[in-house]
Each structure stands twice: as structure tokens, then as C-alpha cells.
C-alpha positions, 0 to 999 in steps of 0.5 A: 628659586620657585618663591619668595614669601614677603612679610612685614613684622611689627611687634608679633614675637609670639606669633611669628614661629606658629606662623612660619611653621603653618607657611612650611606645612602648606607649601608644596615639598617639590618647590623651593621657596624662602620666607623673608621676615622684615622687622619693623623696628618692633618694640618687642623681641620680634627681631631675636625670634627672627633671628633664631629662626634664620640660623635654624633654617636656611629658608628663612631670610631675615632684615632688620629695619632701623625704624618703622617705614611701614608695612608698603615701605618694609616690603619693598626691601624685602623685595630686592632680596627676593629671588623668586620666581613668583612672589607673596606678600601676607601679615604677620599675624596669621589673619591671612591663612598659609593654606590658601598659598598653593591656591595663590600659586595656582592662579598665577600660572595663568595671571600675573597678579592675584589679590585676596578677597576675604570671606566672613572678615574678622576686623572691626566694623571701622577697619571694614568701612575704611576697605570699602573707602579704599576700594572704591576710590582706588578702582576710580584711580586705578581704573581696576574691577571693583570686584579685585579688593587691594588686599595685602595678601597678594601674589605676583610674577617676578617679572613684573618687579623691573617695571615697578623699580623703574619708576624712580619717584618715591613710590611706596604704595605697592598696588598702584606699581603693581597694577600699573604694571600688568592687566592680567589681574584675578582674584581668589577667595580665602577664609579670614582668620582671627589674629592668633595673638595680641591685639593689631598694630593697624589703627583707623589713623594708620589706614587713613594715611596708607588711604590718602 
């Protein structure tokens, strides 16, 4: 398997087979790769889309949650399902363009870990404000380039996945595993997009939380 694509669900019923389909025409047809759908305990009939996509195709994986971890904690079941070589993590809501996966891909053939920098962002003045927070105070704490922004549209080489495992301590923020993990580190540019439908999930308590 070439790749494993990770993406947290959460109430995005109307958006996940517009989301699936843009993955499925971006994806170069020469790599076998599988898309893992973790519903959240959504509120909505999100698990009944994922399911119906899974018994359709074959490279869709889906796993249902009995309650809401998190975005950070959802992920990381999805992970030991995983069986790629190379790994994405991206939103379920399409703000994270499936265009840009190959350019991901192409970056990791020379790093080890690739984060996002987006262009012209479409959040909220505050959501912006808490990044910039965010940024700041982890490139202190994980002693990283203020220029590599923790975005969750990330890609990463398998091989970095024992290492993140290894630690037994009840670990749930990703990039500080990852960044722990690996100094071959780069990122790329990508277009932000506005959320395909319905309004985010992510509120400024849900931020400060992840933050702290």
C-alpha cells in the first residue's frame, strides 16, 4: 500500500462523498492507496454515508467511535489501521484542497514530515488569532522554524509511526510525537478553501483546549 489517508469525521454527512470523490480524481491512478473515515460520534447520519461508501469501494476503511475523542485522538485510531507507506491526515470538510495530496507525496520522497502553510485563510479573524498563538508557542516548545505552521494537513513517512507509538504516556497531541520523531521536516504552500457546506465544528473553546 502507497498511502493511507486519515480524516476525522464530525457531523459532515453532506459533505464526505463530494470529499471522497475530489481525494479519488487527485490521486495518481498508479498508487494504491485507502481512505480511513473515523466518525466521531457525529450527531448526524455521518456513519451511514461512511458506511455505504465502504461497502462500495473497497479503499474506503471506515471506524466508528463510541463517543467524541477529538480530532488528535480520532486520528490516532486511524493510524493503527493504516497500511501505508506514506501517511495524510486532512478535514473532513474540503477547506483542505485533495489537489495538493500529490504535491504532499512529492515532498515526502525528500523529508520525512510535510505540514501545510495555507494561503489567503478562509477562517474567522479569532480562529486565525489563536493559529498565530499556537504557532508561536509551539515553535518555543518544540524548538521548530516559526516558518513550519502545525496544520492538520499534514503528510508523514510511516516509518516515523513506531517511534510515535513507543511513548506509552497518554499522548494525544500529534505534532509533538511527530516532531519529536524526525528533523527532516518541510513544508508547502496550498490554496484554502471555504467549507463546502454547513457551518465548523471547531469552536474558540475547542482551540484553546487543543492549544493548552
Amino acid at each position: 500500500m502507497d498511502l493511507s489517508i486519515i480524516i476525522p469525521v464530525f457531523n459532515s454527512s453532506s459533505i464526505i462523498k463530494k470529499l471522497v470523490s475530489k481525494i479519488s480524481i487527485s490521486i495518481q491512478r498508479k498508487k494504491k492507496y485507502e481512505i480511513i473515515l473515523i466518525n466521531d460520534s457525529s450527531k448526524d447520519n455521518s456513519w451511514q454515508v461512511i458506511r455505504n461508501l465502504s461497502k462500495k469501494f473497497k479503499y474506503i476503511k471506515g471506524i466508528n467511535l463510541n463517543k467524541n475523542y477529538g480530532q488528535h485522538s480520532a486520528i490516532f485510531v486511524g493510524l493503527k489501521y493504516a497500511k501505508g507507506k506514506k501517511i495524510i491526515t486532512m478535514d473532513d470538510d474540503l477547506q483542505h484542497p485533495p489537489s495538493s495530496i500529490n504535491q504532499i507525496l512529492n515532498a515526502l520522497e525528500e523529508y520525512e514530515l510535510c505540514y501545510t502553510l495555507y494561503l489567503k485563510r478562509k477562517h474567522v479573524a479569532w480562529k486565525k488569532g489563536v493559529s498565530y498563538l499556537n504557532n508561536i508557542f509551539s515553535s518555543f516548545l518544540f524548538n521548530k522554524s516559526f516558518k513550519i505552521y502545525l496544520s492538520s494537513y499534514r503528510g508523514f513517512d510511516a516509518k516515523l509511526l513506531p517511534k510515535m507509538f513507543k511513548n506509552k504516556k497518554n499522548v494525544r497531541f500529534i505534532d509533538s510525537l511527530l516532531l519529536y520523531s524526525t528533523s527532516k521536516i518541510t513544508s508547502i504552500k496550498v490554496k484554502h478553501k471555504k467549507r463546502y457546506s454547513g457551518k465548523s465544528n471547531y469552536k474558540i473553546k475547542n482551540l484553546f483546549i487543543l492549544w493548552f
